[in-house]
Each structure stands twice: as C-alpha cells, then as structure tokens.
N, C-alpha and C positions, 0 to 999 in steps of 0.2 A: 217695398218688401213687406211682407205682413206675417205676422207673425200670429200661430194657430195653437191651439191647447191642448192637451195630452194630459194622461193620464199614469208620465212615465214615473220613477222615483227622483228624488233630489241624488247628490252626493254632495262631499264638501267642497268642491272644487267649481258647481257651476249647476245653473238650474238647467232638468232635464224634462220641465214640462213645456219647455220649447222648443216648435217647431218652425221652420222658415220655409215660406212659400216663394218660391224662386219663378214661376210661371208655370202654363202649357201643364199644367197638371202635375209637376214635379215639388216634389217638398225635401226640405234636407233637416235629420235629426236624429237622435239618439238612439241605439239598439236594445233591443231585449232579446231574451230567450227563443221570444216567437218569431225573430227573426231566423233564425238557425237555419233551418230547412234554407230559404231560399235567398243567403248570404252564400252558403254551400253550393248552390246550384251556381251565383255567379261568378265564385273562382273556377269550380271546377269547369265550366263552358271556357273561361277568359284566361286561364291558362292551360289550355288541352296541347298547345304548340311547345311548352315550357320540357324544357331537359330534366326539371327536376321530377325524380318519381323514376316511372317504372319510362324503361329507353321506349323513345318515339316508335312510330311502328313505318316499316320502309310501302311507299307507293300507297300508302291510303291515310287519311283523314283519321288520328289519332279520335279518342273519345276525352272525355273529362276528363280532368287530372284529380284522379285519386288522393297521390300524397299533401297536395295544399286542399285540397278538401276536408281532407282529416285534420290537417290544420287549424283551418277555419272552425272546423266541429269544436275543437278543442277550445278556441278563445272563446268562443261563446259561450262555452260550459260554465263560465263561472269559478274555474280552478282553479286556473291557470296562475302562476305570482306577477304576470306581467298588466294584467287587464282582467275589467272583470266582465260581466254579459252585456253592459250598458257602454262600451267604451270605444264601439264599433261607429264611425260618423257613415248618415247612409244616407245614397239620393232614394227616392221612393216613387215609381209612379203611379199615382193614383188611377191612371186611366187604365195600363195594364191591371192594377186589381179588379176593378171592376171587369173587366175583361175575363178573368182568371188567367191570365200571364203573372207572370216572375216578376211583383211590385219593383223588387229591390236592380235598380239599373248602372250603379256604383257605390263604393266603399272603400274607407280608409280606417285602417283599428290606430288606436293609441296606446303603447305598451310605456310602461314606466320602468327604466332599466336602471340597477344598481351601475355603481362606474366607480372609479377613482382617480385621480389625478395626481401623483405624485400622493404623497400622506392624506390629503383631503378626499372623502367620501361625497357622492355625488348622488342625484337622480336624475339621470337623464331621458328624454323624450324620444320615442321611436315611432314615425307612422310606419304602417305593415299591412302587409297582404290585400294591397288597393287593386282594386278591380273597376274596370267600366263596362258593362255589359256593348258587344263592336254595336250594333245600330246607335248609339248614343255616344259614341268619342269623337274628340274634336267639338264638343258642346262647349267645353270649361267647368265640366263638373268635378273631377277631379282639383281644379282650380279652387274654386268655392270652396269645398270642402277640406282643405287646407287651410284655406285665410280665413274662412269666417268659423270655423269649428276647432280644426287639430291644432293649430297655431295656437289662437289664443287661449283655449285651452290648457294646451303643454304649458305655454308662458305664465299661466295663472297658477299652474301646479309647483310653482317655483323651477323647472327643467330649462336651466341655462343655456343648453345644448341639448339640440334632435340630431338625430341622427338613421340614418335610411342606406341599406344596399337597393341597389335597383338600375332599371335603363339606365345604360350611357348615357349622359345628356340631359336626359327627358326633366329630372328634378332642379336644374339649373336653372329654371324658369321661376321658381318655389323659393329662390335665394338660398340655394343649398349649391356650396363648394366642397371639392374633396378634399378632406381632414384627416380622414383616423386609414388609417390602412389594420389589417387582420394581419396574425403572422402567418408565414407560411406554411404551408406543413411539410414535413418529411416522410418520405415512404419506409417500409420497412417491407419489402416482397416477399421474405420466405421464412418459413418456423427455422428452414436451415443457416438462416446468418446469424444464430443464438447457438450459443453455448448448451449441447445437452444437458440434462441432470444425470451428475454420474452416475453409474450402474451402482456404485455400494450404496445409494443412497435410496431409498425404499419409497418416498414421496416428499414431495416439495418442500422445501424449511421454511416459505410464504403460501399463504391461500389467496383467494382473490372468491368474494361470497358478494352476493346481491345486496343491496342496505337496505335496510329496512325503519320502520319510524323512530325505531330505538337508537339508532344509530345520528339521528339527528342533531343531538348536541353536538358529537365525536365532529361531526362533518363542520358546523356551524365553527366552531373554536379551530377549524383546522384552516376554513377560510377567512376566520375573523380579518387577516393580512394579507391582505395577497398577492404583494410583492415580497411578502417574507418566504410561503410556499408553494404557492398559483405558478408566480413567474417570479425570473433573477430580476436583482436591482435596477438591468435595465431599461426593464420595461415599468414607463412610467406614467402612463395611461391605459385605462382600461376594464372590463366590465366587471362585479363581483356574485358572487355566490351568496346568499344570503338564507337566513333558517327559513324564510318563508318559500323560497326559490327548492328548497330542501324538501320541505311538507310536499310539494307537488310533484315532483324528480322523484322519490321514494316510494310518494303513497299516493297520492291524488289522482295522479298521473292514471295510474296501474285501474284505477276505478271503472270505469266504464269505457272500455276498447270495443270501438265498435268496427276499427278498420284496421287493415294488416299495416299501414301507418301509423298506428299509434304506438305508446312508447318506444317510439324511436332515438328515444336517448337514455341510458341505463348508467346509472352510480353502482360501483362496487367498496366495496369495505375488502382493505388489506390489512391479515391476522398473520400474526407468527403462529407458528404448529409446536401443538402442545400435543404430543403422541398421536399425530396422525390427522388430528382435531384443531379446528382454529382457537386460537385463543385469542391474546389481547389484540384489539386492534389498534394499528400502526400507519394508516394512511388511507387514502382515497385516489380513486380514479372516478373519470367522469369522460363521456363517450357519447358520442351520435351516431348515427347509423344515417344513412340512406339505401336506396335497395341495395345497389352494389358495392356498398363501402361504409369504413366505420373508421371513424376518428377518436383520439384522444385530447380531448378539452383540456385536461386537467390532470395533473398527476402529482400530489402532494404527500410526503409523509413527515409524520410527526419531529418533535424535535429528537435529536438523538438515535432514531432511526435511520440504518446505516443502507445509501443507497446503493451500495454496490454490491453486497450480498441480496438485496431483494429486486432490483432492477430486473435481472433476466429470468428468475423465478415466478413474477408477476406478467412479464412479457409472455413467456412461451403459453403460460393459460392463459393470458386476454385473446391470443391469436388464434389459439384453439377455439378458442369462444369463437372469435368470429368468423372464420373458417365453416363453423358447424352452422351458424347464423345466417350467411350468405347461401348454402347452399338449400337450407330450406325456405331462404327469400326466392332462389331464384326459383325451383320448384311449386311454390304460393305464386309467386308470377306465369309461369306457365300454364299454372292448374285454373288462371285468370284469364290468361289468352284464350283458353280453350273453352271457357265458360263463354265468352263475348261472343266466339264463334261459333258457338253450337246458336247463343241467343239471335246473332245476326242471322244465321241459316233460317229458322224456326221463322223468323219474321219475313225472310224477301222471299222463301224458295219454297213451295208448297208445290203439293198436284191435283187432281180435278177433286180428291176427296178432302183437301185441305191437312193432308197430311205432310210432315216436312220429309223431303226427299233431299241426299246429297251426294253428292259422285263421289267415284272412287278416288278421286286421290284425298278428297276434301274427308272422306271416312278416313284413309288412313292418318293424316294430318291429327285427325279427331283422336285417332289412336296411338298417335306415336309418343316414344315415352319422353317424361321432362330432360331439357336440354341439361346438358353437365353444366354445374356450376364454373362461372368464371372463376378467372383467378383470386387470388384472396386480395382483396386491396384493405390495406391495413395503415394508416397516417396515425400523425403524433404534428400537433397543432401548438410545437411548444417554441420556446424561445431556442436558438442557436447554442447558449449556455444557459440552458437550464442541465440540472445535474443527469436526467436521463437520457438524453441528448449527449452530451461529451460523453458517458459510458459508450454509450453506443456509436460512436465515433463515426468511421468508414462502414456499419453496417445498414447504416441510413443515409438516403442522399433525398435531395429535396424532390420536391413531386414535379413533376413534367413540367418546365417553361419556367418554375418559378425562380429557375437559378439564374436563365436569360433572360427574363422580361418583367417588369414591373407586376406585382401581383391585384388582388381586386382591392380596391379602393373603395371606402364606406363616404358618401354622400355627410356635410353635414352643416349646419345652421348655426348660430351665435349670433341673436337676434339684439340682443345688446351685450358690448363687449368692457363696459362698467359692474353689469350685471355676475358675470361671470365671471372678473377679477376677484368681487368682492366676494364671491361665493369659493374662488383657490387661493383666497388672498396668503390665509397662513403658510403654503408651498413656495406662494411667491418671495413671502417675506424671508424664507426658511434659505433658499437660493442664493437670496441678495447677501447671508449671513453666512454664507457659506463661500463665499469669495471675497478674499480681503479686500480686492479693490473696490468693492461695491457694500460692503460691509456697514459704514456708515457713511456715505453717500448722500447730497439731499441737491433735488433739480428737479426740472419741469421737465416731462417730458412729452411734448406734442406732436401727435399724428393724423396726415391731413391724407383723408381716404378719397378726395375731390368730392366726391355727390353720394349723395343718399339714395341706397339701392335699396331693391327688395332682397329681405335676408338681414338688414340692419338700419339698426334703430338711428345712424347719426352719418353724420357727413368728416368725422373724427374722433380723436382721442384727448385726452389731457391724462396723464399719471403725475399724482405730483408726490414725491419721496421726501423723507424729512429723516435724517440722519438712521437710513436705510429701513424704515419703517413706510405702507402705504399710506400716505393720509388722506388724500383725496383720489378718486379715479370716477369719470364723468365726460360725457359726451360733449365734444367738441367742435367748432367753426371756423374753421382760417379766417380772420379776420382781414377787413380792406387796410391798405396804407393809412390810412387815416386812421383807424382806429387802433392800430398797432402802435400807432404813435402817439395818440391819445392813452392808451394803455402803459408804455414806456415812462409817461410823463407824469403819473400816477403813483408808480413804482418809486420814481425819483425823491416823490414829495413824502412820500409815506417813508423813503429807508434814511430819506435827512431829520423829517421827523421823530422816527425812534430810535434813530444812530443801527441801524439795520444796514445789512447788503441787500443789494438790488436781486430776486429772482435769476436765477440762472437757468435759462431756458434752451432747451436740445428739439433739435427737429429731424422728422422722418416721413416720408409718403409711403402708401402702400396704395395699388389699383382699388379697386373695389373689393372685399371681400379675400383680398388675398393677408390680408393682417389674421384671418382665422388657420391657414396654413402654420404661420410661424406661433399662435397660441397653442393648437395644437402639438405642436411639434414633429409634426409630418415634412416641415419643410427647415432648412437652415437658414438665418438672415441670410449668408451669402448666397447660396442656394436661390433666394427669394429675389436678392438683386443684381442676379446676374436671367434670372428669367423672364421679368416681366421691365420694362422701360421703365415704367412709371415710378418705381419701386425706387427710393435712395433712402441712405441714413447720410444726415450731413458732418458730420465729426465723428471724433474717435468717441467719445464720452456716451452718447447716441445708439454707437454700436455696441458699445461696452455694455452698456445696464440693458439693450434689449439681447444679447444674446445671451445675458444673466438668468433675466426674468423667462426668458423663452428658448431652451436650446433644442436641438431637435434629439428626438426621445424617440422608441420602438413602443406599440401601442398590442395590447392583445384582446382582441374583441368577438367576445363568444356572441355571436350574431343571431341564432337560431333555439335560443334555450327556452321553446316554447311546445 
C-alpha cells in the first residue's frame, strides 16, 4: 500500500493529505469541492433504478436520479450540519482522468448525527449515499472504503455507534446488524377527517409561518429535550435537533437551490393570532417532502401550550400546504418529462436537413396538458402516544403494511460495546436506580459472544457493578478450565486475606452481534432467547440486571435530515 501526497486541508479528526494507492490506477481519499460535479454524476447514473425521486418510467431505461443528486449537490456544499465538503471517502481513477471519463468510480460520505439515548446525548456515525460506479462492483471497493477510511474515522471521532438504512443484507458483511428501527408513520388521507373551522370564526386561532433565522433559538430551546417534546417517554432512543442542524433547515439550506429537490424539508413556526396576525410563537413543525409526499418529523409545542385547541388548526394549513405543494411537484415533474422528451426527440430523430421531426401522436404527447395531481399523501412519523396522535385517534390509521408487517429496519454497528457503555453509562446507572432490586446490586456480569467478528472489537463482555454503580466495563475472553480455576483460586486467597466475599459472578452468551439488539433495545432478552440458539442467560440474577440495564425501547430516527 503506498501512500501519496495532496494538497487537501487537515481537520481535527484525521489527516487529509492522505491518499492510498490501492492498485491498477485506483487511489482512495478525501473529498473536496471539486469533486462535486462528478461525485453527482456517480449517484445520479448508480441510482437511476432507485424509487426514490420522481416514479420510474414504464418500458424504458429511466435516466439519472435527480432527487439523490441534489443530495449529493448538497453534502458537498459545505452547509450541510451533517458533513462538510471534505467528508465524502472516494475511489478515484486515475486512468479515467487522464482519459476524461468520470475519475470518481465509488463513494461513501460520513455524516455525524446528534442521538440520544435515554437522557444521555450522543454523536453518532452514519455512512450515506455510497455509490459504485456498475463496471467496477464486485471489486471490494466499497469494502476498503469502510475499513480503512469511514470506520476508523467514525471511531476516532468518538461515534460509538454507525448507523446506515440500505440493501437488505448487503451491509452485513461491514459488521452491521439490525438495531434501531424508524417509527411508523400514520396516514391522514383527507382535509375531510378534520374538524372545520366554524363559520363564526373569521380565521384560524393558530398560524403555521415558514422559520426563519430569528426563529432559531425559539426552535433550538424547544428541542433542547427531546423526549420531553420530539417524542413521549417512550421513545428512548433516537435522533436530535440541534441549533446548528437549525442554521441549515432555515437558512442554509434555502441558499443556493439549484434543483427542484432541494429544500425538500421545510420548519414552520406555530403563533397564536393576534387579530388576524401571528403573534407569539408556541411550537414547531418539521417536514420532508419527497415528490409525492410529505411527512411530519416533528411536532412540538411549547410548555403550557394547549394541544387540543391548536392540533387541528395547524393540521388543516399544513395539509393545505401540501396539497398545493404536490400539485405543483407533480406539474414541475411533467414540465420535466416533457423536457427529456422534446431533448431525446432532438438527439435520435432528425431529417435529411437535420432538422428534428416528430409524429403525430408524439406532438400531441408534447402537448398534452400536465397530468392531475395524485392524491394528497400526507404522514405524521410520530410515536403512537404522542399528544397529536391520540387527538387524532381513528382519524389516522398507520400507512399501508406497517400495521401487518415488520417496518424498515436501520442497519447498525457497535464496534466496541465497553465503549459505548461508558459513553450511556449515566442511563444505565439511572435504570439500575430506578428498580429496587437492582438498586444496590454488585456482581460480575459475563458475556461470551464465542468469536470475534467483524463489527466488534472483542470475543465478550465483563460489566462489573459495585453496589449498583458501573465500575468496570471491558472486553472479555471465556477463559479455559484451567484458568477459571486458577482464577477461582485467586479470588479465594485474596477474600481470606482481607476477610472479603468472593466475587459473585453471572453468565450469559449472545451469537455474534446479537448482544447489539438487546443494547439497542430493538430486541427483548426474551425475545433474544427464544430466537437465536446460541443465546441463554444462566440464572434469574443474570436476567434480572440485563433486562434492567437493557429493556426493549421504541426508537425515532429522522434518517434523511440532509
């Protein structure tokens, strides 16, 4: 491997005037600016098959995918609060440059996402919008670019936990098991399963107004919590909101729109009406869009703000909103179909003067008017009991499948699970404190994962608790007979020594990787050993303090706040 010299900048996390030469004219290294253009060209080619964006087109070979185009445009900018223009890991090939082909042959960005954990504040790790250009998959570049870049990377940025939506399957090779699930969302179909505003009532008793930079503290204090106004107590993992996440969503954002995909997710500011006029403001909404649809992230109001009088006064205008939103998406979609096809015409169909010529149905095609907007699809991506939610009882039912069938599942890593104790320890401790029988509690507790996979750092666990306090937590080795009993024998001589008890020690196995289900809380102990063989807790004391320290939780994870 050799390593080559640049001229990129430093950051604090890791030197970026290095470059690694992988072979065959292939280099793998840090992004800039000038990458842009053709980081852009390799998602939009490497996802033109992808549902997301404008719907596939029937019987012909879609083109670029637009909407993660604009994506891509966006990370690179430099704005964004997730990554900045250097955080993009890329393969390069040299021989395509010299060529003038599209250097850039794969790519993985590294976004740093706020989280939480129960009361503890997080940053966790997200690789995102990884692309391989098709003549080049199945090489292991994607691989590479993982272990030798975004991993230890992420790991060096203190980011206890990555985490990725993606392929079925495909990241499970990367040591990435499924952890965090998203919640579901609820549909809401019509402005008519809301409550009119009565006729003596002249206009709405709430606004709903675009936020703007001023508005940023208002927002920043309103998710300083976000299990106090994000989501109910339930949910006990999960992403946060943060003022600099705010700067970009408000203002950043809104700066340089170069594609009908960009600000595709809109903050509103909710005011009580001051004769007609918004006045103070009393909450916040937060929304994505995609072309044919728009969800609610987030729906927070202040304290003492009563949500039954503003729930469906803020409803009926967001749905308005997007109502009006969808119909000139799909109209901008159209006006784009029909652009592609005048450009496709113009290039294959010419005649002897090289003029473009096209038949009649394909003229009328050319002239016919934009399709009617679909119906209005309208979601609310909130917990089951959050307060907007029970208002709205029976007028929302969950979005298609998600009441029968298991929803999507976010891919996720815990590359060492010492690391990541210590970093929720005060949640854990808070738990232990929180349930008399584990209250002051003190034992060993040991877990043997068999072998050391990719995705983690150890072949086990040790936690060792001292009258319900963490004192130790530290990778661990099942040890042979003989040393168990050389160990034992140790114990003995040291608790006659200082008139001491002998360690009290609990044991548990988990397969590979499955002990990150039950930290998560995606999964229950039982749950856990009732699905995988391998899996036991050997006593009650065992199962006690782990399904203390880890019960299974509801997790709300804004995936796409980029």
């Amino acid at each position: 491997m050799t390593v080559l010299n640049s001229t990129e900048p430093n950051d604090n996390h890791l030197d970026r005037s290095k470059a690694i030469d992988i072979g065959d004219g292939l280099i793998m290294r840090w992004s800039t600016k000038a990458d842009t253009d053709n980081v852009v060209q390799l998602i939009g080619d490497s996802f033109k098959w992808s549902p997301l964006g404008d719907p596939l087109p029937d019987g012909e070979v879609p083109g670029p995918n637009e909407f993660l185009m604009a994506g891509a445009r966006r990370l690179l900018s430099g704005k964004t609060s997730v990554m900045s223009e250097y955080d993009y890991a890329l393969v390069e090939d040299t021989n395509n440059k010299a060529k003038g082909k599209n250097p850039i042959v794969a790519c993985v960005s590294l976004h740093e996402v706020p989280a939480f954990y129960g009361s503890v504040h997080l940053m966790l790790g997200k690789p995102e919008l990884i692309a391989t250009e098709s003549s080049y998959r199945n090489k292991g570049l994607v691989r590479r670019l993982m272990y030798e870049m975004i991993h230890p990377t992420s790991d060096a940025r203190g980011h206890v936990l990555q985490f990725i939506p993606g392929i079925q399957y495909f990241y499970r090779q990367f040591g990435y098991e499924y952890g965090l699930t998203p919640l579901p969302p609820f549909k809401l179909d019509s402005l008519a399963h809301l409550p009119s505003l009565p006729t003596n009532i002249k206009h709405e008793p709430y606004h709903v107004r675009q936020a703007t930079q001023a508005d940023i503290p208002f927002l920043t204090r309103l998710s300083a919590d976000p299990r106090k106004h994000l989501n109910p107590t339930q949910v006990a993992v999960g992403t946060r909101y943060t003022q600099e996440y705010w700067q970009y969503a408000v203002h950043d954002a809104l700066l340089d729109r170069q594609s009908r995909f960009d600000a595709d997710r809109q903050t509103f500011i909710i005011t009580d009406d001051v004769e007609g006029k918004d006045g103070k403001a009393v909450g916040l909404v937060n929304m994505s869009h995609v072309l044919f649809g728009s969800t609610v992230e987030a729906f927070a109001l202040d304290d003492g703000a009563p949500y039954g009088d503003i729930a469906f006064s803020v409803l009926r205008q967001l749905f308005a909103f997007t109502k009006d939103r969808q119909a000139l998406n799909a109209k901008a979609f159209e006006e784009f179909k029909q652009q592609q096809k005048k450009q496709k015409q113009a290039a294959t169909t010419t005649n002897s003067n090289d003029e473009p010529t096209t038949t009649a149905t394909e003229q009328a095609a050319t002239a016919a008017p934009a399709i009617a907007p679909p119906a209005v699809s309208f979601n609310l991506s909130l917990h089951p009991k959050h307060p907007l939610i029970q208002i709205l009882g029976t007028k929302v039912k969950p979005a298609s499948g998600t009441a029968t069938i298991p929803g999507f599942r976010l891919y996720t890593r815990i590359n060492s699970y010492p690391a990541f104790l210590h970093a929720v320890q005060p949640e854990l401790e808070h738990r232990l404190a929180q349930n008399p029988a584990t209250a002051s509690i003190s034992c060993r507790l040991r877990l043997d994962f068999f072998r050391k996979v990719e995705g983690n750092s150890s072949k086990g666990l040790e936690i060792v608790i001292e009258r319900g306090q963490l004192v130790r937590m530290h990778d661990w080795a099942k040890p042979s007979p003989e040393e168990s009993f050389a160990e034992s024998q140790l114990w003995k001589e040291d608790a006659k020594k200082n008139s001491t008890k002998m360690p009290t020690v609990y044991y548990a196995t988990f397969g590979p990787l499955t002990f990150t289900q039950l930290v998560t809380g995606k999964q229950s102990l039982e749950e856990l050993l009732w699905s995988y063989g391998e899996n036991s807790a050997r006593d009650d004391t065992a199962r006690l303090v782990l399904n203390t320290l880890f019960p299974k939780v509801e997790h709300n994870m804004d995936m796409f706040n980029w």
